[in-house]
N, C-alpha and C positions, 0 to 999 in steps of 0.2 A: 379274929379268934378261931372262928372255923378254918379256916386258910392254914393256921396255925398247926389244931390238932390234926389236920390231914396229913399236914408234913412229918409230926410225931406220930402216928400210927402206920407210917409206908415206911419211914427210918429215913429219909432223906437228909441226906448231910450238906447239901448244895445244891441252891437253885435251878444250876443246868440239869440236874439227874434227872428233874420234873419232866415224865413224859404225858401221865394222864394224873387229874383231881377230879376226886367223886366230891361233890359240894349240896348235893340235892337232900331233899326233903329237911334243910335246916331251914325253913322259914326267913331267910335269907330277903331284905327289899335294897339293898345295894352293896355293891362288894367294890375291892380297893383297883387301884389299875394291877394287872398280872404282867402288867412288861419287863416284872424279874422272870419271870417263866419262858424263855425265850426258845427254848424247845417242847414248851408245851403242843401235844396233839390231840389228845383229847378231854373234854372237857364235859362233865354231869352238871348242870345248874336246874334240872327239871326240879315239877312240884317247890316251889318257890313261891315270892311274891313280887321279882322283880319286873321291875319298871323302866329302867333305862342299862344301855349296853354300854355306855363309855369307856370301861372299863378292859373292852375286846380291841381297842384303841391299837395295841402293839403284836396280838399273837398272831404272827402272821404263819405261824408252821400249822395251826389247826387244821384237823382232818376230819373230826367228829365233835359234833357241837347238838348238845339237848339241852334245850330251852322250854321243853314242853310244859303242860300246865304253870304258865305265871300270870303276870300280869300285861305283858306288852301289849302298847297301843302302836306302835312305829317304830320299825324298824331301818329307817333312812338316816345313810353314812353310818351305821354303826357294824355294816359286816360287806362290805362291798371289796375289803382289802383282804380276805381271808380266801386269796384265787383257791389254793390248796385243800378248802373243804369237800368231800366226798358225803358226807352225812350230816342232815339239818332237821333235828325234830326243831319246831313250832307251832304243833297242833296244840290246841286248848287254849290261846289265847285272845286277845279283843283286836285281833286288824283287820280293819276294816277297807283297806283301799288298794285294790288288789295291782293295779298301776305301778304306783311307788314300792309295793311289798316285793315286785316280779322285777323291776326296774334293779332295784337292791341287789337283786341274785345274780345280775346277767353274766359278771366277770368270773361265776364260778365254773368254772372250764374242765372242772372236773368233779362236780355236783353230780352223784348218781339217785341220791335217795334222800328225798324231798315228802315232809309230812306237813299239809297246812290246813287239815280238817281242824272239824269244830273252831272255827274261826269265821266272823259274820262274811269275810270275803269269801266265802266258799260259796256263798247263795246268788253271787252271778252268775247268770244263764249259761256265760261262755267259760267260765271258768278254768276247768280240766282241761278245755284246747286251747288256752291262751297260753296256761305255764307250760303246755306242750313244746307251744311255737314258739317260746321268748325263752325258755328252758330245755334246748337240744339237746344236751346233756344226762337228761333227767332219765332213769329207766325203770324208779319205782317212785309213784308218785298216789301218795294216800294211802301208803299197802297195797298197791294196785297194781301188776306191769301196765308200761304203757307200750301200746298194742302197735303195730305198724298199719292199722286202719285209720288209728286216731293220730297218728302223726300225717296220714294223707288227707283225711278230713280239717283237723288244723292247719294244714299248707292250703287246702279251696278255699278255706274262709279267709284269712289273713296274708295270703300273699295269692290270688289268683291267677294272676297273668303268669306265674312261673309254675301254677299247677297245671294249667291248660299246657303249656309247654313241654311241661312233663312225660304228659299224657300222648303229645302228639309225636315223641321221639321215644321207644323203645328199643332197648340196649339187648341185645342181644333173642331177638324176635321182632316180630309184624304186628305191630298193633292198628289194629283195623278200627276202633275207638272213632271218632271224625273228632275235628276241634270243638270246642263249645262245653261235650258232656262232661255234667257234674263227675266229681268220684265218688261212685256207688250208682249211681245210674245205670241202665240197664244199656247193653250195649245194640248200637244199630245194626239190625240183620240185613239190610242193604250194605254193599261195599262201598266205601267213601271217597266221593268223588274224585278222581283225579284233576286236580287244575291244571290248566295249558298256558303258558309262559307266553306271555304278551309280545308280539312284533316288535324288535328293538331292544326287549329284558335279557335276550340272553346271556349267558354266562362267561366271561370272559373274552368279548371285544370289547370294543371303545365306542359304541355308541352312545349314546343316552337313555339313561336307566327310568325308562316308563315304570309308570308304580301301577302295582295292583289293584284291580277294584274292588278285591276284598283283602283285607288286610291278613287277614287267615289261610289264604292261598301263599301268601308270599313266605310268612312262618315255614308251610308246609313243603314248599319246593325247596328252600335253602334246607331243612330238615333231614329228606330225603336226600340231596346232593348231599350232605356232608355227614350222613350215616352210613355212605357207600365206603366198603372194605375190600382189600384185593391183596392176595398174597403170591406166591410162585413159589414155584418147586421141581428138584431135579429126580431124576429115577438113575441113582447113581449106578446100581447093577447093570443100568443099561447105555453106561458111558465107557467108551475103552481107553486102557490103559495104557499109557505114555508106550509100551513095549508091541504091545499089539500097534497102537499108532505110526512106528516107526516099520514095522512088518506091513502094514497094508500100503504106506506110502502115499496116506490121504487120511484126513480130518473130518469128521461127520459134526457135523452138531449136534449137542446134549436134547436130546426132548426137556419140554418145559412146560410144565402144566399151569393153567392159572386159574385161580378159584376169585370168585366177587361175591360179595354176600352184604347183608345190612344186619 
């Protein structure tokens, strides 16, 4: 019946015309399948009382989806097919298991603004760096932005070996950093030691590839080696011209400058 009056109060003559339905604050605890809505995009269900999603089973066009203040406990298989969401209130309700809640969201690939306050998962420790790292996507999360400190922080906790990595290859400068330090760490005012290529490692013969004794020398020399750039270039003012070339009766070579940089 609510579903009903919505469509006689917006004038809708046909299913497809349904772009957005305001359905909130009708005290609402389960609603029919909307898979006649087949261009639906956005959708109000907040301040409600619902309790299960089945019902999101077919709208695969959704863009803006508010769920806020209801009742959910679990949100698993009920929004994993909705790639196309951009906006997901879920704040105020009871989930509790921040695993499965995050797990649910991954395929949204173009998820920008994600609310899961006041909800009991929000009181783990790691919380905000977890939906960071499993939610790359995300760029407002809580009413929050998310900061490019806390996306480098949740990449040292949850994937470290590719933050060290990071750290020790700077794109377009010298990062004097050494392997190992945290990000936020204070940097070492010694320069970082150079490692010296072991008898036999060098880089393209055919010897046999002796390994490092420190695993972190060997990162940092392949590092080095293939952060190395090199370009050339003519000083064409100062090349002559097919007519002067024929007038002097001899060929100079073009100067050629070459530049190397990391």
């Amino acid at each position: 019946q609510a579903v009903e009056n919505q469509l006689k109060i917006c004038g809708f003559k046909s299913n497809g015309d349904v772009r957005g339905l305001y359905l909130a604050r009708q005290g609402l605890r389960s609603i029919p399948s909307l898979s006649q809505f087949h261009r639906l995009r956005y959708l109000w269900l907040n301040n409600n009382k619902i309790q299960d999603l089945t019902f999101l089973n077919k709208s695969y066009c959704l863009t803006e989806l508010y769920l806020n203040n209801n009742e959910l406990t679990d949100i698993s298989g009920a929004l994993k097919h909705l790639c196309s969401l951009q906006i997901l209130f879920l704040h105020n309700n009871e989930l509790r298991k921040l695993g499965k809640t995050v797990k649910e969201l991954k395929g949204m690939i173009s998820l920008h603004t994600l609310n899961l306050f006041q909800n009991p998962l929000v009181h783990d420790p790691d919380y905000r760096l977890y939906v960071i790292y499993f939610l790359p996507s995300v760029q407002l999360l809580d009413r929050k932005l998310v900061t490019q400190r806390e996306r480098e922080s949740a990449l040292h906790r949850y994937n470290p070996e590719r933050s060290l990595l990071m750290q020790s290859i700077a794109f377009g400068k010298r990062l004097n950093t050494p392997l190992g330090i945290p990000v936020g760490s204070s940097r070492c005012t010694q320069p970082a030691r150079r490692p010296t290529v072991p008898s036999g490692c060098e880089f393209g013969n055919n010897t046999n590839k002796v390994p490092f004794e420190n695993p972190e020398d060997a990162v940092f020399v392949r590092a080095m080696t293939r952060s190395l750039s090199e370009f050339s270039f003519v000083d064409w003012n100062k090349v002559v011209t097919c007519q002067e070339r024929q007038l002097q009766n001899r060929a100079e070579p073009a100067e050629k400058l070459t530049v190397q940089f990391r």
